[in-house]
C-alpha positions in Angstrom: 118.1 -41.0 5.2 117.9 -40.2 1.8 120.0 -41.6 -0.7 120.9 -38.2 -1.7 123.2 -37.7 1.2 125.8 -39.1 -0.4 128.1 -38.9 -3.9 129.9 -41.6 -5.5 133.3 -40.3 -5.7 135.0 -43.6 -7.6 134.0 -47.0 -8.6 135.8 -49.8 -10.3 135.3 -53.4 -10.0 137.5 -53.5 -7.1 136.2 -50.6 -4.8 133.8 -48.0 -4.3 134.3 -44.6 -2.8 131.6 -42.3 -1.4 131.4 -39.1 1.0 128.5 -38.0 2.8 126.9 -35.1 0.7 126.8 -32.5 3.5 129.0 -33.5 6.3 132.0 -34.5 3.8 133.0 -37.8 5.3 134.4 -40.4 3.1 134.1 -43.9 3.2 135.8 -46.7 0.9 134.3 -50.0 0.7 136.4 -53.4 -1.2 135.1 -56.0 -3.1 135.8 -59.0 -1.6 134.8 -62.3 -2.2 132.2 -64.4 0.5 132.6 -67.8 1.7 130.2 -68.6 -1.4 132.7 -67.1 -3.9 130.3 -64.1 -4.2 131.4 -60.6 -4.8 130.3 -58.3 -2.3 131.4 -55.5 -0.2 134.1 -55.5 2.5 133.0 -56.1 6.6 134.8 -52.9 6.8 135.1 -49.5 5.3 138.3 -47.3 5.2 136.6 -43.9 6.6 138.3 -40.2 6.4 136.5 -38.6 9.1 136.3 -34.2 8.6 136.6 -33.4 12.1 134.6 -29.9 12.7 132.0 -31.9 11.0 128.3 -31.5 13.2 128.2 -35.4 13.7 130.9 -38.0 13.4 131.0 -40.3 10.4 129.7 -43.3 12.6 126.5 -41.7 12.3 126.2 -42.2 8.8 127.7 -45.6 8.6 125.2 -47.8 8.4 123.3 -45.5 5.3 126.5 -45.2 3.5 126.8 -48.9 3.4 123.3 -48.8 1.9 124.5 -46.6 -0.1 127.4 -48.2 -1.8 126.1 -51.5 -1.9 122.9 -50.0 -3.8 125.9 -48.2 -6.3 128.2 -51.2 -6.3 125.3 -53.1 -7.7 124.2 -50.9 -10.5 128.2 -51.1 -11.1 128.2 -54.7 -11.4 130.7 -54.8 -9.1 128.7 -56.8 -7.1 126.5 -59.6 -6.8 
């Protein structure tokens, strides 16, 4: 899937907020900090599903964690 699919809606040093270009689901990813006191994403995502929407925001999960991870890091949010 193209990186494409999806818009950074916010970022900070404490969270990043996407949504799936087409489909409009949005997914919310914290900074946390690993067992190695690194910064990196949250296990889980807070997800706003737009129901209607031709496949459910599961579907995408997996590429919108790519996603923010790749944008959390050009942030320097992350390490």
């Amino acid at each position: 899937m193209s990186s494409h699919a999806f818009d950074v809606l916010s970022k900070s040093r404490t969270e990043i907020e996407i949504a799936h270009h087409e489909e409009g689901h949005r997914y919310k990813f914290s900074v946390v900090r690993n067992s190695q006191g690194k910064r990196v994403l949250s296990d889980t995502a807070e997800v706003v599903a737009v129901s209607g929407a031709r496949h459910p925001s599961e579907w995408y999960s997996a590429s919108a964690r790519a996603f923010a991870t790749t944008a959390a890091h050009r942030a320097h949010a992350i390490d």
